[in-house]
Structure formats: C-alpha cells, structure tokens
C-alpha positions as a printed Julia matrix, in Angstrom:
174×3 Matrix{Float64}:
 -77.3   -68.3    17.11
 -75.12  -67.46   13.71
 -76.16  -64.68   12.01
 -76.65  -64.61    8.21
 -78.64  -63.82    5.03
 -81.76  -65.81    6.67
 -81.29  -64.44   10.0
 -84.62  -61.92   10.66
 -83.92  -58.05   12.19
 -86.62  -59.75   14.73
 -84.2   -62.61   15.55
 -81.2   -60.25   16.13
 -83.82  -59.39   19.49
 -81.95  -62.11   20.85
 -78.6   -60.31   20.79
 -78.04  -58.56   24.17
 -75.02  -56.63   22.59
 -74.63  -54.69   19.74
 -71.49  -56.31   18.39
 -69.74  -55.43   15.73
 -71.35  -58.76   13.52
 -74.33  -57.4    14.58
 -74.55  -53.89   13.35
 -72.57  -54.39   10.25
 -75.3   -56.92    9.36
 -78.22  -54.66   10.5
 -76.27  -52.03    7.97
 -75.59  -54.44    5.41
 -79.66  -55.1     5.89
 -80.64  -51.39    5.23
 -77.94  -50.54    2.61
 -79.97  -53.77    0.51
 -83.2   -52.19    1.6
 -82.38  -48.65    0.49
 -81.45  -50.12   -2.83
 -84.72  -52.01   -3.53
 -86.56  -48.92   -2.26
 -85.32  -46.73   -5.3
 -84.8   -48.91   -7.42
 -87.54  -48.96  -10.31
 -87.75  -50.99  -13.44
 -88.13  -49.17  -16.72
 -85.63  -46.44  -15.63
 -82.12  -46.3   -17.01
 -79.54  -48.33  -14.89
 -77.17  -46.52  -12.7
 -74.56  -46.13  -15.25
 -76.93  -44.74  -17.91
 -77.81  -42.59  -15.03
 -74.55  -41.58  -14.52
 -74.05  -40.48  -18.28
 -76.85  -38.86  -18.62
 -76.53  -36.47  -15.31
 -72.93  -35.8   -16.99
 -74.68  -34.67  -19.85
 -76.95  -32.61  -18.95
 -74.72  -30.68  -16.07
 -72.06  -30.15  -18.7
 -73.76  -29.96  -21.61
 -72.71  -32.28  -24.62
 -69.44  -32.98  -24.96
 -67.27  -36.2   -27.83
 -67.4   -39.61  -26.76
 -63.32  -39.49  -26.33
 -64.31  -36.92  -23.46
 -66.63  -39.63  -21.94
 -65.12  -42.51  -21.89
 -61.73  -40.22  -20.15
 -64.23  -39.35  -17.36
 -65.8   -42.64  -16.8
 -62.32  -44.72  -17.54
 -64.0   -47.81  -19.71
 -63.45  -49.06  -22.8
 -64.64  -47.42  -25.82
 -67.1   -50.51  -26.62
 -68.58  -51.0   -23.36
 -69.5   -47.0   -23.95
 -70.46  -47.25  -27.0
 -72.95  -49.94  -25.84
 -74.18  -47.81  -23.22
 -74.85  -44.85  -25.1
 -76.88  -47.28  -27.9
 -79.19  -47.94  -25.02
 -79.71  -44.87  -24.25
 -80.37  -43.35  -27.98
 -82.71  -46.19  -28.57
 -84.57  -44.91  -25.7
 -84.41  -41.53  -26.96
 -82.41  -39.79  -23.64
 -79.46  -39.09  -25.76
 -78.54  -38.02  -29.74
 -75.16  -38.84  -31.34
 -73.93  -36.69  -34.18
 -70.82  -36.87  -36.07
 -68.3   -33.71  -35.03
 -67.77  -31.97  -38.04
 -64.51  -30.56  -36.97
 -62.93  -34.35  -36.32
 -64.99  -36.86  -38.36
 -63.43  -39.45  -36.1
 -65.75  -37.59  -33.27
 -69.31  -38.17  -32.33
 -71.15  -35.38  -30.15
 -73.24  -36.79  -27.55
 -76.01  -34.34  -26.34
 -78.7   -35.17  -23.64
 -82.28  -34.57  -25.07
 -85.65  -33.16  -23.62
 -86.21  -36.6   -22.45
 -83.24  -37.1   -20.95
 -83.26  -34.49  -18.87
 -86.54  -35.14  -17.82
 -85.5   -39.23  -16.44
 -82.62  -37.53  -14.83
 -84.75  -35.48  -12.64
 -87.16  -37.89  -12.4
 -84.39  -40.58  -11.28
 -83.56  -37.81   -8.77
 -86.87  -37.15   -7.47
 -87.81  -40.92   -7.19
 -84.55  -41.52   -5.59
 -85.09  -38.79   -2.7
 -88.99  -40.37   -2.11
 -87.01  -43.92   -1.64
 -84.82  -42.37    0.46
 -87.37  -40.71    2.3
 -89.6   -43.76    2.6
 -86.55  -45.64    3.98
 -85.8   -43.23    6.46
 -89.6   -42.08    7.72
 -89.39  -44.25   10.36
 -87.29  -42.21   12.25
 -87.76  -39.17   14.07
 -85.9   -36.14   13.0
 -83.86  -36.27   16.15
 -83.17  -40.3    15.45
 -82.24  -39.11   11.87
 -79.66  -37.02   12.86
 -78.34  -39.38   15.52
 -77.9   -42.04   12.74
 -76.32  -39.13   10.66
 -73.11  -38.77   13.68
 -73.13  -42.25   14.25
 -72.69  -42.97   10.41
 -69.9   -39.72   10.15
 -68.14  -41.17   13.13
 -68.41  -44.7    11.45
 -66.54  -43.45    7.93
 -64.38  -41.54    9.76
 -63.26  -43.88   11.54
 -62.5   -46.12    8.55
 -61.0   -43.37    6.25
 -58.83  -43.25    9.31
 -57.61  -47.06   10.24
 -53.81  -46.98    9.8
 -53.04  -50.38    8.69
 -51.45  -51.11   12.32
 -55.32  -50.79   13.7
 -56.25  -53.65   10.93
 -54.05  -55.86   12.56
 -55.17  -55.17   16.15
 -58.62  -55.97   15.08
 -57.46  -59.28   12.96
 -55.97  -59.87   16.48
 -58.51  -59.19   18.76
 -61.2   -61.26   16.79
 -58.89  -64.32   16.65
 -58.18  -64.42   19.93
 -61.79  -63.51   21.66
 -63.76  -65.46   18.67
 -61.85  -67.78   17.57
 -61.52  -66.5    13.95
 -60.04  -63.38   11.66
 -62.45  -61.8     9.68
C-alpha cells in the first residue's frame, strides 16, 4: 500500500513498522491538524498577528523600524498595517520629528486579539494534545527534541548516506 494525502491514520494499521515514510506522514498529519485546530476565521492572519504582538511587547515604534524587523517591502507592510487600522488593532500617526515617519501604536483592541489569539491558540493546542497522557506528552516532547536535534545536526555527509540508503533498499532518493 502507498501512502499519501488519502491514505487514513486507520490504514497506516497495516504498517508493521514505523518507517521513516510512515512517521513523517503521521507528523505531517498532526502538524495540518494542529493548524486547523487554532485556526479561527475573523481573527487577524498570522502575519497581522505577528505585528501586532511586536507592538504591543515593544510598544509603538516608525514603520522604517517595522519593515527592518520583518524584512518586506515597504508596500506589502503598508498593506498589512491598512488591514489592521481598518479593523481598529492599530493607529498610524505622522512622526512629527520626521514627517517622512508614521508611528504605529497597538490600540486597546489590539492588545486584546493578541491575547485572545494567544489564549485560543493554547486551547487548540491543548485540544490537540488531550489525548495523551501527561506521561505520553512528555514522551512525544524527547522524541520530538531528539527528532530536531537530530536534524539541526545532519552534516551534509549524513544527507548523502540517507539519499544512499533509500536508493538502494527502495528503489528511489527522496
């Protein structure tokens, strides 16, 4: 049996071993649930997100300052933050030191879908990972910490040994 996108976690039953195809589709599989389980429409998208928790940890700051910390273009920022003030989360005042300058503060409201983001975020989280025991939870926790150890790790030498080892016992590279 191949395993893909229409493959069912009941199917992969059928698998006596955990390969490696195996588990990184059972991750990819939770990663994709984890994401639809916080994910809520009406809220600010993850990079509006992002602004706004820059905001209101540091406090308001010029858009020149933004778009050095979030390296984009000064359009695709300015976009962003027009969402946002339409919405309310964020005010945009011309510096009076620079004229060229525009203040960006986070308001009330902002604030308040940051934490609320947050807190939403944590009950996803928490909803994802209920169905484990507190013991299984920190199992997966050292499994997961061995996992991106191990790839911060992998010299480039170790890449090839595993491009070799999965051409010659499966017939492919990946």
């Amino acid at each position: 049996m191949e395993i893909d996108d229409r493959t069912s976690v009941a199917d992969l039953d059928a698998f006596a071993a955990a390969d490696g195809e195996t588990l990184a589709f059972l991750f990819h599989r939770a990663v994709r649930a984890m994401m639809r389980a916080h994910h809520h429409q009406g809220h600010a998208s993850h990079a509006q997100m992002h602004v706004l928790a820059i905001l209101r940890q540091a406090g308001a700051m010029n858009q020149r300052e933004l778009i050095r910390m979030l390296n984009v273009r000064s359009a695709s920022l300015s976009e962003l933050l027009g969402k946002l003030e339409g919405r309310g989360l964020i005010t945009r005042i011309g510096d009076e030191r620079d004229r060229r300058n525009v203040v960006v503060s986070i308001t009330e409201q902002g604030a308040a879908a940051v934490k609320g983001a947050k807190d939403a975020r944590q009950r996803g989280f928490d909803a994802v990972f209920g169905a484990l025991s507190e013991n299984e939870r920190g199992q997966l926790a050292k499994l997961l910490r061995k996992v991106v150890a191990s790839l911060a790790g992998a010299s480039p030498q170790q890449g090839e040994n595993r491009k070799s080892i999965n051409t010659k016992y499966r017939g492919r590279a990946d």
